[in-house]
C-alpha positions in Angstrom: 16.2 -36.0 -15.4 17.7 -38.4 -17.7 16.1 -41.1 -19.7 16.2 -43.9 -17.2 15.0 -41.7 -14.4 12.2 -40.6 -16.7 11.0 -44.2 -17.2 11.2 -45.2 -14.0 9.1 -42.3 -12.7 6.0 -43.0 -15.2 6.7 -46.8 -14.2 6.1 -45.5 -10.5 3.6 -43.4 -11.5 1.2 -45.6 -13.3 1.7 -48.3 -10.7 0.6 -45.5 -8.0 -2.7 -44.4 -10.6 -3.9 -48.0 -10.7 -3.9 -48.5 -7.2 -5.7 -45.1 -6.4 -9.3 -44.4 -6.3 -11.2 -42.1 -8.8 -11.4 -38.5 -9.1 -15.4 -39.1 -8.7 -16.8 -39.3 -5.8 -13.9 -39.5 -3.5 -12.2 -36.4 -4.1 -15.2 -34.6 -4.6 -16.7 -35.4 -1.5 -13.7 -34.6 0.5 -13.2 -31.3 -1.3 -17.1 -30.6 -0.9 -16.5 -31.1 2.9 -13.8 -28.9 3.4 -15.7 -26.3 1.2 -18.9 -26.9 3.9 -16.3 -26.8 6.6 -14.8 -23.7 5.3 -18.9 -22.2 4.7 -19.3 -22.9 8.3 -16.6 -21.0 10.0 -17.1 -17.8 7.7 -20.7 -18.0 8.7 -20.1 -18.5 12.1 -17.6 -15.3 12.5 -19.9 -12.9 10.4 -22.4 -13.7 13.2 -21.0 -13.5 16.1 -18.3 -11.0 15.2 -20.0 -8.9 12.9 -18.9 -7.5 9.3 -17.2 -4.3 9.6 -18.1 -1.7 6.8 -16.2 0.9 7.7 -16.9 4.8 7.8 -19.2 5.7 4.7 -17.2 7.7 2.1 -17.6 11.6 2.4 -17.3 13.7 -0.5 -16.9 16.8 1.7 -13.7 16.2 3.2 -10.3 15.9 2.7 -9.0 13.4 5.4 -11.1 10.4 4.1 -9.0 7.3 4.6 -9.9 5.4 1.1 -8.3 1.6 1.9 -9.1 -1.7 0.2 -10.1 -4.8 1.4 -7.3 -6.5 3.4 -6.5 -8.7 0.2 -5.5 -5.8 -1.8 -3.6 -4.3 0.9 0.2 -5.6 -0.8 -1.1 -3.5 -4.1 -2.1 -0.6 -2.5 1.2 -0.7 -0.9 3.0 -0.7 -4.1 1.2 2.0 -5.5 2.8 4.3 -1.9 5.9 3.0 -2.6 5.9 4.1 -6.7 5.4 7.2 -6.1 6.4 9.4 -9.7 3.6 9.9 -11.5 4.7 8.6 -14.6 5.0 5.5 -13.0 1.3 5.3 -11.4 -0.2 3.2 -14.3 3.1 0.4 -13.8 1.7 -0.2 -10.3 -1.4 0.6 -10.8 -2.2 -2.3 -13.8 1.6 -3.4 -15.1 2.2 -5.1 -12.0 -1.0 -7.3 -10.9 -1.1 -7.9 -14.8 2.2 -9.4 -15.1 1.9 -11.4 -12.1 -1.8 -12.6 -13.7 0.1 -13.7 -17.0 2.4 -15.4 -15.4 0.1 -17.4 -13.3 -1.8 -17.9 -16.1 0.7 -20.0 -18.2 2.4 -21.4 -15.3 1.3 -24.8 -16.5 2.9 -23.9 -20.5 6.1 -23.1 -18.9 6.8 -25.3 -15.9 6.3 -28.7 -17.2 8.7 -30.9 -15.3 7.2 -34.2 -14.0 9.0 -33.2 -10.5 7.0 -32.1 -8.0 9.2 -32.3 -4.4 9.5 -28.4 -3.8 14.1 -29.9 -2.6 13.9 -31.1 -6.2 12.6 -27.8 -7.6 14.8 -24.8 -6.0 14.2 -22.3 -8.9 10.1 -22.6 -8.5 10.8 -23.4 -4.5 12.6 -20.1 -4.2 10.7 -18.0 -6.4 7.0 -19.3 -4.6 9.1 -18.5 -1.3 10.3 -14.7 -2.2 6.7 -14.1 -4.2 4.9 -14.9 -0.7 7.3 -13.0 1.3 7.2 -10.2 -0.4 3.5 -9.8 -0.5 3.3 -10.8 3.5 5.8 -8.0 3.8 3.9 -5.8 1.4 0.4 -6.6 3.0 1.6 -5.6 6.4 3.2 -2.5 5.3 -0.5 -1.3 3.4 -2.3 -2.2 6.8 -0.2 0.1 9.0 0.3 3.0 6.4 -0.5 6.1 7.8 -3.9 8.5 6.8 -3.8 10.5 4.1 -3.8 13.8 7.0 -0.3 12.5 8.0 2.7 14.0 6.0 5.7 12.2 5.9 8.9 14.5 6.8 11.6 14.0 9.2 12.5 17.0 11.8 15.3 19.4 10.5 18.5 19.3 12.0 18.0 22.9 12.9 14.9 22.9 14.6 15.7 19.8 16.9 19.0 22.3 17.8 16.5 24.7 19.6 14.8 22.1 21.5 11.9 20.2 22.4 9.5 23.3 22.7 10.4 24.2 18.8 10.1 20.8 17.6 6.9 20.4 19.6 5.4 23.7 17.5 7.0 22.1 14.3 5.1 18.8 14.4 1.9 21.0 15.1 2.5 23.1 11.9 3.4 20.2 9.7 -0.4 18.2 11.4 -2.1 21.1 10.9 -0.8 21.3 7.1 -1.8 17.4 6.6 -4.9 18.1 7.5 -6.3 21.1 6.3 -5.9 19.2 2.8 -2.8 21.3 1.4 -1.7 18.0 -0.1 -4.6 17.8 -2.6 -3.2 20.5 -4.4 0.2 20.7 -3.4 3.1 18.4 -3.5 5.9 18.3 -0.2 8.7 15.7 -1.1 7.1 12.4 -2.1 4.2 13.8 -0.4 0.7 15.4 -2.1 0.0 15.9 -5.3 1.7 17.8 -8.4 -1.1 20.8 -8.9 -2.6 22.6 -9.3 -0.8 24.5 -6.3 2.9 25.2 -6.9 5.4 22.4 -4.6 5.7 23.7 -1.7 9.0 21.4 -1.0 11.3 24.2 -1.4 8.8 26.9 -0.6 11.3 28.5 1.7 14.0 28.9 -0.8 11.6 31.3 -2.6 9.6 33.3 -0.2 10.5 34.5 3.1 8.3 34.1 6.3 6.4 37.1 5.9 5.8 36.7 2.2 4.5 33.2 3.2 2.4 34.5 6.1 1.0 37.2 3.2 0.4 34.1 1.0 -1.7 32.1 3.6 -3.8 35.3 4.7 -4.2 36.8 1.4 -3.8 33.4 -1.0 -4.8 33.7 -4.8 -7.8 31.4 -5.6 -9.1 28.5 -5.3 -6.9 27.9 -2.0 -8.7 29.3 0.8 -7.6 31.2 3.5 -6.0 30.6 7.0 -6.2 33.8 8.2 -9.4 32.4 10.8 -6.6 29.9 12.2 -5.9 30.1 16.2 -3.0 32.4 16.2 -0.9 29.8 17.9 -2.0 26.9 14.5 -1.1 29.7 12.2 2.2 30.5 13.8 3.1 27.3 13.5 1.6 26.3 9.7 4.4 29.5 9.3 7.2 27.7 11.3 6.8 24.7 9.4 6.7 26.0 5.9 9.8 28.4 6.5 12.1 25.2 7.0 10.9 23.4 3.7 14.5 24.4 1.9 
């Protein structure tokens, strides 16, 4: 914007401001109204639809779904995607931080008189890829799976002998999820690093018998699964002897 166009925007401008009304009442009341309008509506849906509390948190077990409210959802999110632990505090308070700061002295560093979102395409793109990414993100955190899934995909090897062994495979690799081996142990990106040794490779350094000798006899605190069904423990087995 050069000089001209700079002068004739104020001249605009103040001719626009004189001809307006005042902040008081006018704006207020409308912004009051909306704000009872808004009252209203949130009022009216906690009555007739109820607000949903969700299951009370149990110490005891260790398939509790923990989730925030549906606001948090796109932080949450971020924190399944950065997964290394050295990384947990970057989601966890570097992020929402940064995004605070910058928020904070948007009005310090964005002081151009335009305000047409055409005649801004830096702040008009960067509002449109911020609000994107946290639709996406929000989504994603809202249809993550429980903490008793475990994400791994089917080896080649066991989809090769057919639906029956794949079948047995997906039992072994529930039954692991939730009988809370995560909470000590750490399966790919899933779990968590100890006190239990990663069990990602686990096949690499026992054989099937040494790990059906591990999960009968285990050394403490993990318990053991020698009071599984024969046909759960058979496939826990299956399951772990393809983690290579």
């Amino acid at each position: 914007m050069n000089q001209r166009e700079k002068e004739e925007y104020l001249r605009e401008y103040a001719a626009l401001k004189a001809e307006g009304k005042p902040f008081f009442p006018y704006a207020v009341a409308k912004d009051a109204a909306m704000a009872c309008v808004v009252m209203a509506i949130i009022i009216t849906m906690s009555l007739v639809l109820g607000a949903e509390l969700g299951a009370k948190a149990n110490p005891t077990t260790t398939s509790y779904d923990a989730r925030p409210e549906w606001y948090f959802f796109f932080l949450f999110d971020v924190l399944r995607i950065i997964r290394v632990p050295s990384l947990v505090q970057l989601a966890t308070i570097g992020v929402p931080t940064l995004g605070m700061i910058l928020l904070f002295l948007l009005p310090f560093y964005d002081r151009g008189p335009e305000r047409r979102p055409e005649r801004r395409p830096v702040a008009t793109i960067t509002g449109v890829i911020v609000i994107c990414a946290m639709a996406y993100l929000t989504y994603n955190g809202a249809t993550a799976g429980t903490p008793d899934a475990l994400e791994w995909p089917v080896p080649k090897v066991v989809r090769e002998n057919g639906k029956a062994a794949v079948a047995e495979w997906n039992e072994g690799r529930e039954v692991v999820a939730q009988s809370g081996c995560e909470a000590c142990h750490k399966i790919g990106d899933n779990g968590n690093v100890g006190p239990g040794p990663d069990l990602t490779h686990i096949a690499s350094r026992l054989p099937t018998l040494g790990i059906a000798r591990t999960l009968v006899n285990p050394t403490a605190p993990m318990p053991s699964f020698k009071n599984l069904p024969a046909k759960k423990f058979k496939a826990v087995i299956d399951f772990l002897s393809t983690l290579k």
